[in-house]
mmJSON file of the N, C-alpha and C atoms, coordinates in Angstrom:
{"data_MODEL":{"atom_site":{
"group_PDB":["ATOM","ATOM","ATOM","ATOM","ATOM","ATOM","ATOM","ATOM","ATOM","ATOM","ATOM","ATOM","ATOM","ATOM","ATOM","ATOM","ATOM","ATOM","ATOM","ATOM","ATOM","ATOM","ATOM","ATOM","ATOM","ATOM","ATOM","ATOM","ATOM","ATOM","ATOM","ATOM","ATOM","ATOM","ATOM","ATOM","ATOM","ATOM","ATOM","ATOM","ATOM","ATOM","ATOM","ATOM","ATOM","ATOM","ATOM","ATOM","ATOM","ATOM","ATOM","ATOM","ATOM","ATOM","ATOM","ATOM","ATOM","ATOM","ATOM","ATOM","ATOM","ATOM","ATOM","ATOM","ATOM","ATOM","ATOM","ATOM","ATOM","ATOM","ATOM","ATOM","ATOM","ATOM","ATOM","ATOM","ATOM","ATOM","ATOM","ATOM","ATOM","ATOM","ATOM","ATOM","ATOM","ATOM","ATOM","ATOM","ATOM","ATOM","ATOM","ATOM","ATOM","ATOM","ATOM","ATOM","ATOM","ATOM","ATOM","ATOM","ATOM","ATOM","ATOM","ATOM","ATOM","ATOM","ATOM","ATOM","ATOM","ATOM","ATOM","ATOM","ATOM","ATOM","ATOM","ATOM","ATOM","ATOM","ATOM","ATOM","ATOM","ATOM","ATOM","ATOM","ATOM","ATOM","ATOM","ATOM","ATOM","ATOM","ATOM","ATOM","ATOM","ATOM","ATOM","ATOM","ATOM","ATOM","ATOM","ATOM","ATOM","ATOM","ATOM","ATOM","ATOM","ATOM","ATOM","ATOM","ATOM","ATOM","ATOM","ATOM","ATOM","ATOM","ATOM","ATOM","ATOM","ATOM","ATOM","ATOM","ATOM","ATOM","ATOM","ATOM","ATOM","ATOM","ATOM","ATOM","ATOM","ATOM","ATOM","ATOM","ATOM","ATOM","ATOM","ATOM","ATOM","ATOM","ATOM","ATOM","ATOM","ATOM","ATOM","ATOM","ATOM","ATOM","ATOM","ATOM","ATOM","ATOM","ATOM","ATOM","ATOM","ATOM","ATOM"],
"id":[1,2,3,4,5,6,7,8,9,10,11,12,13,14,15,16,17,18,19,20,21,22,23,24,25,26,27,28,29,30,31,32,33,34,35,36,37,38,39,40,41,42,43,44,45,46,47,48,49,50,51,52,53,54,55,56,57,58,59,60,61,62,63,64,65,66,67,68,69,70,71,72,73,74,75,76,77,78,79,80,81,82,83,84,85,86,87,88,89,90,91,92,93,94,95,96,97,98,99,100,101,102,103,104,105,106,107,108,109,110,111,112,113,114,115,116,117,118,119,120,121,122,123,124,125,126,127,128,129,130,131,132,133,134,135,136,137,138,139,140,141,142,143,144,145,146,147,148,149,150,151,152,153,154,155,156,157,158,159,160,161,162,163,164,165,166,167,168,169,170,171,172,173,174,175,176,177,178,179,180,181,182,183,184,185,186,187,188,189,190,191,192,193,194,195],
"type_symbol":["N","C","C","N","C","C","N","C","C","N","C","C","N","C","C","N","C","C","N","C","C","N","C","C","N","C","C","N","C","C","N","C","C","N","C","C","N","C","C","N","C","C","N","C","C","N","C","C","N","C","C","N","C","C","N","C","C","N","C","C","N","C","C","N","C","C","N","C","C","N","C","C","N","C","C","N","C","C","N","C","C","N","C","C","N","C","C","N","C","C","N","C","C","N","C","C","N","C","C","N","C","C","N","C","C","N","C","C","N","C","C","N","C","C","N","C","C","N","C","C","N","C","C","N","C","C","N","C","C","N","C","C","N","C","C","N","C","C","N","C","C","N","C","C","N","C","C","N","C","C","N","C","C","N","C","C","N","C","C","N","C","C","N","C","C","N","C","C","N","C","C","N","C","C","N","C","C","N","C","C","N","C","C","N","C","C","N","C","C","N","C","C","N","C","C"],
"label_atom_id":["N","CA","C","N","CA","C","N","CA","C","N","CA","C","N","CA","C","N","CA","C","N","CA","C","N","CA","C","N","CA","C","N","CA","C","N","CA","C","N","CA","C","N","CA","C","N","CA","C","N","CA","C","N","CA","C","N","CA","C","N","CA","C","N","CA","C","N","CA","C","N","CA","C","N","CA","C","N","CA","C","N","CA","C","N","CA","C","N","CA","C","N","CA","C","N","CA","C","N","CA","C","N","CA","C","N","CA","C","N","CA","C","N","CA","C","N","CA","C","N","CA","C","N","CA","C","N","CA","C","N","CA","C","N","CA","C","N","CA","C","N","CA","C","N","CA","C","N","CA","C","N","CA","C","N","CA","C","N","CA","C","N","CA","C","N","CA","C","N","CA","C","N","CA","C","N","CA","C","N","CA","C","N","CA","C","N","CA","C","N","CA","C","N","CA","C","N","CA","C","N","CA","C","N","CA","C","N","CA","C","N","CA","C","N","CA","C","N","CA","C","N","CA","C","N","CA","C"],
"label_alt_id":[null,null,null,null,null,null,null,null,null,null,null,null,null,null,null,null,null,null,null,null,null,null,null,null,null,null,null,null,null,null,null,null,null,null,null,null,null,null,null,null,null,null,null,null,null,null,null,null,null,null,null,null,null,null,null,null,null,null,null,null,null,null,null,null,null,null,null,null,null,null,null,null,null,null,null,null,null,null,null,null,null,null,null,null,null,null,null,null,null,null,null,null,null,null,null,null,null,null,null,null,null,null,null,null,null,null,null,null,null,null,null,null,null,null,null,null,null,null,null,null,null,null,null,null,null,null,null,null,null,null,null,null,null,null,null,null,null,null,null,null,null,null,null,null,null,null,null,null,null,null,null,null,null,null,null,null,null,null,null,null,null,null,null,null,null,null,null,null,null,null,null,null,null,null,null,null,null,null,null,null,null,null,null,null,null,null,null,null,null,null,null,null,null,null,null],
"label_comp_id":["UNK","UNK","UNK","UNK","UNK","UNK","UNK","UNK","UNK","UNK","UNK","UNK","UNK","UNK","UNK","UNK","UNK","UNK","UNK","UNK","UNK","UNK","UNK","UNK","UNK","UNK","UNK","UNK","UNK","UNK","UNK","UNK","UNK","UNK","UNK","UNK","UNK","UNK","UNK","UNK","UNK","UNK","UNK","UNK","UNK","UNK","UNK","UNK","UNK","UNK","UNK","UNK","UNK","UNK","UNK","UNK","UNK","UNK","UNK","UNK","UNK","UNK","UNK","UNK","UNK","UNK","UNK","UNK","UNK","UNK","UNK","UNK","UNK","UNK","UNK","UNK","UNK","UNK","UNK","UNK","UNK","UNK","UNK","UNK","UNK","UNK","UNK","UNK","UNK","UNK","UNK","UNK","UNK","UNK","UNK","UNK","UNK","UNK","UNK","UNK","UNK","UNK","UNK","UNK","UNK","UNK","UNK","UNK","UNK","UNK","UNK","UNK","UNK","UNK","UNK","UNK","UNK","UNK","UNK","UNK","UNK","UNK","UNK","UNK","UNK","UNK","UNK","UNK","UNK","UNK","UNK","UNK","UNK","UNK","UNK","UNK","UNK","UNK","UNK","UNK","UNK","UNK","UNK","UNK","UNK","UNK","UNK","UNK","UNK","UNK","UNK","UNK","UNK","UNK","UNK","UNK","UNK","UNK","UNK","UNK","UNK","UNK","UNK","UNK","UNK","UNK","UNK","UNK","UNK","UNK","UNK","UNK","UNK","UNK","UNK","UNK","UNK","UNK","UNK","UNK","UNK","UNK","UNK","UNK","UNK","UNK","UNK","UNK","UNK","UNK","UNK","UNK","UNK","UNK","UNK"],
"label_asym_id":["A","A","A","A","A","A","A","A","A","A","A","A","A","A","A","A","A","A","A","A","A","A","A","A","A","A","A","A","A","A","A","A","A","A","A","A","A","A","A","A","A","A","A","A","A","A","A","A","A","A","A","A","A","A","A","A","A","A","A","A","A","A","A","A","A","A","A","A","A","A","A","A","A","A","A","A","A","A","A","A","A","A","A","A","A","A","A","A","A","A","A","A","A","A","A","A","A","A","A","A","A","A","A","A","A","A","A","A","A","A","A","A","A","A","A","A","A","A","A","A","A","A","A","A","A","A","A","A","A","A","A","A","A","A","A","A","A","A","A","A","A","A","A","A","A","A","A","A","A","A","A","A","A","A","A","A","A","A","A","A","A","A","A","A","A","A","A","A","A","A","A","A","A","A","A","A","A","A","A","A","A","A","A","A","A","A","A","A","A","A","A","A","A","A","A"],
"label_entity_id":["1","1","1","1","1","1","1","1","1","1","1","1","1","1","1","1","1","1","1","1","1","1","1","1","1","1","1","1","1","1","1","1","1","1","1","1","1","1","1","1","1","1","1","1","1","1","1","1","1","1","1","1","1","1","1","1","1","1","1","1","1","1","1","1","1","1","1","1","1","1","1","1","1","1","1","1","1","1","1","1","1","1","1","1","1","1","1","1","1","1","1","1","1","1","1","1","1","1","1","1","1","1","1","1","1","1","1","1","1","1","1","1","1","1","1","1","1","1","1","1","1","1","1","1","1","1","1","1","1","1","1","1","1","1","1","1","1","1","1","1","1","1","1","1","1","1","1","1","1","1","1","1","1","1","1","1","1","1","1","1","1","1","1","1","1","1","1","1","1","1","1","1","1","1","1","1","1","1","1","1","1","1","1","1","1","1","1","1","1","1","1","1","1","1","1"],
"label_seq_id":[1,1,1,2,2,2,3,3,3,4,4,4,5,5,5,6,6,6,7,7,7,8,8,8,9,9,9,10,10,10,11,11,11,12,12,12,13,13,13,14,14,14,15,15,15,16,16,16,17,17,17,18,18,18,19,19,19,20,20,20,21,21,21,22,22,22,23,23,23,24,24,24,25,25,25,26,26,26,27,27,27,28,28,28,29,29,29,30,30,30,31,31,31,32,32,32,33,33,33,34,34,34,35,35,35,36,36,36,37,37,37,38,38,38,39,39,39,40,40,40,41,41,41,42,42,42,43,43,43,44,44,44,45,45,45,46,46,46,47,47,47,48,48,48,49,49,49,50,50,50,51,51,51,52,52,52,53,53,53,54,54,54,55,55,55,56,56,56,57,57,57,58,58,58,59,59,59,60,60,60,61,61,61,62,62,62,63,63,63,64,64,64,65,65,65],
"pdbx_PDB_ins_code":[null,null,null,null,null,null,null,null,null,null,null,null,null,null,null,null,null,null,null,null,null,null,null,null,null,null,null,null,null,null,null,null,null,null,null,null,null,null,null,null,null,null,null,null,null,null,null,null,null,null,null,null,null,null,null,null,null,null,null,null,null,null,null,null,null,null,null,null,null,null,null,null,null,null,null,null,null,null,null,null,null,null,null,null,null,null,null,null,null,null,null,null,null,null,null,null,null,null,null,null,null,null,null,null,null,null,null,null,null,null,null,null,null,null,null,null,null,null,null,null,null,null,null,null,null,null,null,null,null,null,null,null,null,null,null,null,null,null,null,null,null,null,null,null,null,null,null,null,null,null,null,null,null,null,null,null,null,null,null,null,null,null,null,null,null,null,null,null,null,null,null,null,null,null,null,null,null,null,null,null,null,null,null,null,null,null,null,null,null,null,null,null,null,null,null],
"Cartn_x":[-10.61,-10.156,-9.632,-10.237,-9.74,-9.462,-8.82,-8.189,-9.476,-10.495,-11.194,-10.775,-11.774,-11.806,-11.348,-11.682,-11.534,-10.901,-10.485,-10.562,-11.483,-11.819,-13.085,-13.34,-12.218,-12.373,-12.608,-11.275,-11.435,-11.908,-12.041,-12.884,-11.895,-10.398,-9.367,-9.4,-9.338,-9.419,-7.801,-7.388,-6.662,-6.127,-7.41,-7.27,-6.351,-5.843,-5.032,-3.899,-3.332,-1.888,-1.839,-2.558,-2.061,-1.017,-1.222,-0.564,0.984,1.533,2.476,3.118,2.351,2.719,3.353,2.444,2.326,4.366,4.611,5.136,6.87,6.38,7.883,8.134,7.28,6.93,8.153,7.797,8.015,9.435,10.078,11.367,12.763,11.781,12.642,12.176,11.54,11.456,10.887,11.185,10.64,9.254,8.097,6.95,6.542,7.351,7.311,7.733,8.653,9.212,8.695,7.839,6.456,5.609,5.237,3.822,3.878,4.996,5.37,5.072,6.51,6.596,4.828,4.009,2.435,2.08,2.156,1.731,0.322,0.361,-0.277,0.179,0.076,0.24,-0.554,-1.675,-3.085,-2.543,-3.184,-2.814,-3.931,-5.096,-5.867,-5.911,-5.405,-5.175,-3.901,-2.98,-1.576,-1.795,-2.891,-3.23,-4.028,-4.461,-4.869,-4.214,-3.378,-2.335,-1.187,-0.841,-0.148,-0.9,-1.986,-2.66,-3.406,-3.499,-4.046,-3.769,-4.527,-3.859,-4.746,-4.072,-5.011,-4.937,-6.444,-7.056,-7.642,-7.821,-8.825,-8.31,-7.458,-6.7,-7.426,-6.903,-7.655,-9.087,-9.419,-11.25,-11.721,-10.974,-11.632,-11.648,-10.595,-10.736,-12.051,-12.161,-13.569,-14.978,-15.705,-17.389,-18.263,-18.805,-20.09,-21.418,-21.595,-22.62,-24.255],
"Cartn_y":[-2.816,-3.922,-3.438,-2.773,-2.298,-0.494,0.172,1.564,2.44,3.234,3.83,4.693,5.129,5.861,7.395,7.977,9.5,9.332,10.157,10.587,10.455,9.907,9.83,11.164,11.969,13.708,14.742,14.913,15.733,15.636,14.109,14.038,14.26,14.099,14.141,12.901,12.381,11.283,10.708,9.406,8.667,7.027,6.456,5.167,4.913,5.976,5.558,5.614,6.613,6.005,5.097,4.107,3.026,2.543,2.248,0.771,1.247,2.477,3.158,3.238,3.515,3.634,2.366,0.976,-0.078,-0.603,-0.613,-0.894,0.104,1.244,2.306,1.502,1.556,1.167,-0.566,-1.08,-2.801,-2.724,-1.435,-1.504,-0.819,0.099,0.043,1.472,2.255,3.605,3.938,5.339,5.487,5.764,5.737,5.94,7.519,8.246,9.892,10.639,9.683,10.707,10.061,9.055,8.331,9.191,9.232,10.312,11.663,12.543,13.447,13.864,12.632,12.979,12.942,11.715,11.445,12.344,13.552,15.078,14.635,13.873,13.521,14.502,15.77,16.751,16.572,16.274,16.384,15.477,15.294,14.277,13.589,13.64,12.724,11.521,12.468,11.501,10.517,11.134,10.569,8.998,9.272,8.219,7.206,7.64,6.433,5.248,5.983,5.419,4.61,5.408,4.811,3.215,3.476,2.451,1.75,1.433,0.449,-0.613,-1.606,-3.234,-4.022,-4.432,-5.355,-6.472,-6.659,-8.017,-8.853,-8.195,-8.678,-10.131,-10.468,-11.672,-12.852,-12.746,-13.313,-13.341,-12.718,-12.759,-13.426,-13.135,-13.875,-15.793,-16.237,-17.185,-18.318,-17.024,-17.892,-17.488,-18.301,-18.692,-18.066,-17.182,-16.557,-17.752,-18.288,-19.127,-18.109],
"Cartn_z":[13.066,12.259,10.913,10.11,8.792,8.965,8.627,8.887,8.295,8.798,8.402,7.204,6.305,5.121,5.714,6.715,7.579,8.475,9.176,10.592,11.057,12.523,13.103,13.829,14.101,14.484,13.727,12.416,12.144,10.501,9.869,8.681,7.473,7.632,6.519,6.108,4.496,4.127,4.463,4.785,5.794,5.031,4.582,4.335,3.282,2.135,1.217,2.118,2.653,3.424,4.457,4.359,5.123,4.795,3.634,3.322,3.011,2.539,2.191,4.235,4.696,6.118,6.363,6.434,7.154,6.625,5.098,4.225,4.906,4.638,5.5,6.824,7.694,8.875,8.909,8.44,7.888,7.637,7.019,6.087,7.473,8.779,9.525,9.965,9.219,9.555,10.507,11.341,12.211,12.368,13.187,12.43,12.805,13.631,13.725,12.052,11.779,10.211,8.968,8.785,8.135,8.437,9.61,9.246,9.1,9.541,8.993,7.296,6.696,5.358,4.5,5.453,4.668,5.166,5.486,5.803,6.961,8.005,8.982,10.257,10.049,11.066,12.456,12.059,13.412,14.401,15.675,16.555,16.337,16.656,15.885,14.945,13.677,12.769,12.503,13.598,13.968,14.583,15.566,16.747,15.889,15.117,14.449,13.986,13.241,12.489,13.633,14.638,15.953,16.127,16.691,17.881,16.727,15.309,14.482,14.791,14.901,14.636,13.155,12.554,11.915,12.371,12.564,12.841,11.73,10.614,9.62,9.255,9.176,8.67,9.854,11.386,11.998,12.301,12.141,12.212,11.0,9.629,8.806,8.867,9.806,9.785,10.499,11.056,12.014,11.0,11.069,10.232,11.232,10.615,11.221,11.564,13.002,13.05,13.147],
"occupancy":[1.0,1.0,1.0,1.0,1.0,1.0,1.0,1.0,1.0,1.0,1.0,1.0,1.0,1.0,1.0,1.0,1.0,1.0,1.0,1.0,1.0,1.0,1.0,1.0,1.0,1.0,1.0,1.0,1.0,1.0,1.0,1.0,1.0,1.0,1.0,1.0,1.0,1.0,1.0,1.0,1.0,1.0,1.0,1.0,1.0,1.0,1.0,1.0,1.0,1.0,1.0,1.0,1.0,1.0,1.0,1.0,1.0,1.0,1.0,1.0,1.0,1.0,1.0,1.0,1.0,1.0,1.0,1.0,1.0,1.0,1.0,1.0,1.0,1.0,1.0,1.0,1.0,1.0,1.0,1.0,1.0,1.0,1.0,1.0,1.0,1.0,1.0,1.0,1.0,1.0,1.0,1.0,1.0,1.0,1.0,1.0,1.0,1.0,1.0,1.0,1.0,1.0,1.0,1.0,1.0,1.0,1.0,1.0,1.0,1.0,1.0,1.0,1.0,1.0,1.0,1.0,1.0,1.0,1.0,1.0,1.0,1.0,1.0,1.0,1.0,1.0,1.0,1.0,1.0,1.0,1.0,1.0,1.0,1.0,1.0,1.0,1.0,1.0,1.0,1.0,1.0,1.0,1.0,1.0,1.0,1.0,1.0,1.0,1.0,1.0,1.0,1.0,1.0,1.0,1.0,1.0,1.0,1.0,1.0,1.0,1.0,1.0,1.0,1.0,1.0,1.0,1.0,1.0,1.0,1.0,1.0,1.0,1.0,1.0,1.0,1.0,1.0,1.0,1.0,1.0,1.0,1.0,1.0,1.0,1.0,1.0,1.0,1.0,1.0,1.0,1.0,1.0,1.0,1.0,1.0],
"B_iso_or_equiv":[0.0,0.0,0.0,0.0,0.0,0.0,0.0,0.0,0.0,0.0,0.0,0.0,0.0,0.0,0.0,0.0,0.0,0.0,0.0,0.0,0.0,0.0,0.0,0.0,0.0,0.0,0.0,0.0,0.0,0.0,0.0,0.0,0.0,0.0,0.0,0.0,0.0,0.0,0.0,0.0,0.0,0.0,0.0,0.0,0.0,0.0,0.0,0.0,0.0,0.0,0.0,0.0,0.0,0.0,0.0,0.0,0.0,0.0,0.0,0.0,0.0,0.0,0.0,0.0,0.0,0.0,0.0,0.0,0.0,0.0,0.0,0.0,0.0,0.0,0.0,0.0,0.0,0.0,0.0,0.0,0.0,0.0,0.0,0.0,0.0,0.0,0.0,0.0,0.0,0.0,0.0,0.0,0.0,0.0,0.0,0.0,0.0,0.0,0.0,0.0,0.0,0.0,0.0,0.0,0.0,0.0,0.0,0.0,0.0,0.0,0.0,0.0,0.0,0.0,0.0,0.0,0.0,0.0,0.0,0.0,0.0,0.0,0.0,0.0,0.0,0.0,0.0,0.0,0.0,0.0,0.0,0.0,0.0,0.0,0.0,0.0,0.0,0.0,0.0,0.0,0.0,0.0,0.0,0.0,0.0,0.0,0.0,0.0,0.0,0.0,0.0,0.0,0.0,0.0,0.0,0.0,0.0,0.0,0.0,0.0,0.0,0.0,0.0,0.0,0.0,0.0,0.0,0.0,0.0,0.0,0.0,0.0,0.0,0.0,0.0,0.0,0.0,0.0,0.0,0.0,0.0,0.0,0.0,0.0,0.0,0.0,0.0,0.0,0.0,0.0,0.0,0.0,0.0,0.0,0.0],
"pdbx_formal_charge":[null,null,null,null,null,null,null,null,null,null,null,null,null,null,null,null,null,null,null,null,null,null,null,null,null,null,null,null,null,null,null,null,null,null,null,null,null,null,null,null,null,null,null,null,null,null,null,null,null,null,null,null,null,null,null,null,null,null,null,null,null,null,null,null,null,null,null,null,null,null,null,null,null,null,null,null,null,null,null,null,null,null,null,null,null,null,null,null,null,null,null,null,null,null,null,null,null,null,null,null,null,null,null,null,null,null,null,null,null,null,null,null,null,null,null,null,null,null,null,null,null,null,null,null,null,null,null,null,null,null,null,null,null,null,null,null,null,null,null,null,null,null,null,null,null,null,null,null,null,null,null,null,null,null,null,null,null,null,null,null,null,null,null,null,null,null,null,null,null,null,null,null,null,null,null,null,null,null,null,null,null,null,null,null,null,null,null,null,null,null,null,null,null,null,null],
"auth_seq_id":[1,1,1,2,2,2,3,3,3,4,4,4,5,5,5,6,6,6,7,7,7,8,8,8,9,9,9,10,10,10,11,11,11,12,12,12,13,13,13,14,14,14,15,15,15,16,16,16,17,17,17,18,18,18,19,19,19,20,20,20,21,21,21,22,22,22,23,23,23,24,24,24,25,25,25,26,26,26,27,27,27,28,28,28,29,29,29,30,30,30,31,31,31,32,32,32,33,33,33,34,34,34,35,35,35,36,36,36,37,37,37,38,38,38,39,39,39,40,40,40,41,41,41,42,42,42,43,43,43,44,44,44,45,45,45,46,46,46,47,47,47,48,48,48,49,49,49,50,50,50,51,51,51,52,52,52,53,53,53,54,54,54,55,55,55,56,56,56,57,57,57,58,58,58,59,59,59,60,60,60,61,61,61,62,62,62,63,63,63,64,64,64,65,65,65],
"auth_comp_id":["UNK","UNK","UNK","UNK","UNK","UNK","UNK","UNK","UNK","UNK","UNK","UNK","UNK","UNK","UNK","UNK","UNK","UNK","UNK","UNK","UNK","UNK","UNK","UNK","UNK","UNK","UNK","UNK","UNK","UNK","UNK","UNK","UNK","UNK","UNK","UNK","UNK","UNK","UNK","UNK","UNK","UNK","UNK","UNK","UNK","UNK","UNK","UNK","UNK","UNK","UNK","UNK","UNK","UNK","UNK","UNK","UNK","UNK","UNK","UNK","UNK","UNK","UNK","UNK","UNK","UNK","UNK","UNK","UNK","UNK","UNK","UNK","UNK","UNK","UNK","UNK","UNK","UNK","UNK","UNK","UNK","UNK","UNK","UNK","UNK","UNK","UNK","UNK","UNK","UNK","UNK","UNK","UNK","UNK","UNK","UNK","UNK","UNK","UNK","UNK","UNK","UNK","UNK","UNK","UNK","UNK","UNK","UNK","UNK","UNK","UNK","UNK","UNK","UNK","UNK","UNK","UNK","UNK","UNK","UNK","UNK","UNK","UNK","UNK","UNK","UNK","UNK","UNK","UNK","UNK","UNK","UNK","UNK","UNK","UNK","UNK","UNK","UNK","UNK","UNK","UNK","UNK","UNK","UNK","UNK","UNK","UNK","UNK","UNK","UNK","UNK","UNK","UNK","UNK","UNK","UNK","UNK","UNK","UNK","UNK","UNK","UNK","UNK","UNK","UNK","UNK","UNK","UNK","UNK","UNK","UNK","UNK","UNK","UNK","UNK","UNK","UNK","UNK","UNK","UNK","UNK","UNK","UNK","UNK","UNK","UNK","UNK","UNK","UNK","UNK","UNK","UNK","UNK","UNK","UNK"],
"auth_asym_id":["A","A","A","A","A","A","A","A","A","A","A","A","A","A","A","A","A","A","A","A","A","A","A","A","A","A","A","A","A","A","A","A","A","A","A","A","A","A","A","A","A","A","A","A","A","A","A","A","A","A","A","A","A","A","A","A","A","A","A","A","A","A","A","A","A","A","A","A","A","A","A","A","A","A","A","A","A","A","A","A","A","A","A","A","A","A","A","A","A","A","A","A","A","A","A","A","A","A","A","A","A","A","A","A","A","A","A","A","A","A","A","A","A","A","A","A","A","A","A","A","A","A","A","A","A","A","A","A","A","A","A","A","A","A","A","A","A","A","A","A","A","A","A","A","A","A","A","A","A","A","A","A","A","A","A","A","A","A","A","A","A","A","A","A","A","A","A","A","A","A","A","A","A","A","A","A","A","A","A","A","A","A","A","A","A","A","A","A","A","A","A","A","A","A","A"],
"auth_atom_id":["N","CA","C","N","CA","C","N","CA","C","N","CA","C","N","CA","C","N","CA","C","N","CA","C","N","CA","C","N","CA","C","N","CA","C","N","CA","C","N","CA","C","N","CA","C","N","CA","C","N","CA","C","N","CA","C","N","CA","C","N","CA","C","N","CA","C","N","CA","C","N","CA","C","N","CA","C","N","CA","C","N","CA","C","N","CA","C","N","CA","C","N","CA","C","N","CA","C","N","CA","C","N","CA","C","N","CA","C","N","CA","C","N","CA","C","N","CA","C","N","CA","C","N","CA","C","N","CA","C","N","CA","C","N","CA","C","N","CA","C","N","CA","C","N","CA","C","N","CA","C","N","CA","C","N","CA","C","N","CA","C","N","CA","C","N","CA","C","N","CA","C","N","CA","C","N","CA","C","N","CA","C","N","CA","C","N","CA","C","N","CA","C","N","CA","C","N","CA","C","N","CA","C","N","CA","C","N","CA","C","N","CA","C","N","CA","C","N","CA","C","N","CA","C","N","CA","C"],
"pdbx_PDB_model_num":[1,1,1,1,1,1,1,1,1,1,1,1,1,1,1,1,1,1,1,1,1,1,1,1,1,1,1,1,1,1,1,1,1,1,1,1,1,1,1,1,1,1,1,1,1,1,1,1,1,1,1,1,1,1,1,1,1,1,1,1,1,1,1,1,1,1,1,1,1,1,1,1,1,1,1,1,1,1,1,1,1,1,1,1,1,1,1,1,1,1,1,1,1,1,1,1,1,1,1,1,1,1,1,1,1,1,1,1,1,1,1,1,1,1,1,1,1,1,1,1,1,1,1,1,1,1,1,1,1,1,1,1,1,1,1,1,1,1,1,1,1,1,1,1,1,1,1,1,1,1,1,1,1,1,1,1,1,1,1,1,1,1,1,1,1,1,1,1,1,1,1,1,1,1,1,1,1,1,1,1,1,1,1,1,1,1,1,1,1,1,1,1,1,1,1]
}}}
């Protein structure tokens, strides 16, 4: 739901380039030469960034009973 602070493999901090990602990503760019330039070499930490969805927006709408 929210983009972890690490890598869950290899433990490189991650969560500040989201939003710089999400934002390139949004404007048209490809997302191979986005994660490139955010120096996201690993596959790991690539796949993260790939297969994210945010959900947080929808989940917050529902009330915890």
């Amino acid at each position: 739901m929210i983009i972890p602070m690490r890598c869950f493999s290899c433990g490189k901090p991650i969560a500040h380039l989201w939003k710089e990602y999400k934002e390139r990503i949004a404007k048209g760019e490809k997302p191979k030469e986005v994660l490139d330039s955010l120096g996201l070499e690993r596959y790991c930490c690539r796949a993260i960034f790939i297969s994210h969805e945010d959900y947080i927006d929808l989940v917050s709408k529902f009330k915890k009973s």
